[in-house]
C-alpha positions, 0 to 999 in steps of 0.5 A: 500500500505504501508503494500506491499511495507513494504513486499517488503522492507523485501524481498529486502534486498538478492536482493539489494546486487547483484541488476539485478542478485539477482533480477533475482535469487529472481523472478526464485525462484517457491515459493509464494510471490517471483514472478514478482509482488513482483520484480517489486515492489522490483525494484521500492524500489530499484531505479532499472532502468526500463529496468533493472528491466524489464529484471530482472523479464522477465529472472526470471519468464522464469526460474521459468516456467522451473524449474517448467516443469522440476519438473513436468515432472521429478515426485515426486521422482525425484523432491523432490531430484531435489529440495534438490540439487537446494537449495544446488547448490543456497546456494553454489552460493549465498556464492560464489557470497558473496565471490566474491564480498567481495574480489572485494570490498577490492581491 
């Protein structure tokens, strides 16, 4: 258990920035070991309140089934270049998000 929740602790540090929106963000993202397992467990390293947490995982894990969907049905082409621009879009938020909350902390 040490060595999951370890795992847990390393991938927690993005979502612990923006707890419910880095939570949701991190579950959203269709790769493996970034499920709703994995965000209950960061969660709970957290300290997230459960309802909180739950709500998290449940609008992440929606997410992820539609992003899924839509790459599937949109085909390969289609899906890698979808995939490129997803990366983009979230790299753009994430510095945004940064931004945001760094000039809401100086005030």
């Amino acid at each position: 258990m040490d060595l999951l929740f370890e795992r847990a602790r390393r991938k927690a540090a993005p979502v612990e920035e923006f707890q419910w929106l880095g939570l949701m963000l991190f579950v959203a993202v269709p790769f493996p070991g970034t499920g709703a397992w994995t965000g209950a467990i960061i969660a709970s390293v957290l300290g997230m309140p459960f309802w909180s947490g739950l709500s998290a995982n449940f609008v992440g894990v929606v997410l992820a089934g539609l992003l899924v969907n839509l790459l599937m049905n949109l085909g390969l082409k289609y899906a890698i270049g979808t995939g490129v621009l997803l990366f983009i879009v979230s790299t753009v938020m994430w510095g945004a998000l940064r931004g945001v909350k760094k000039s809401l902390n100086t005030k």
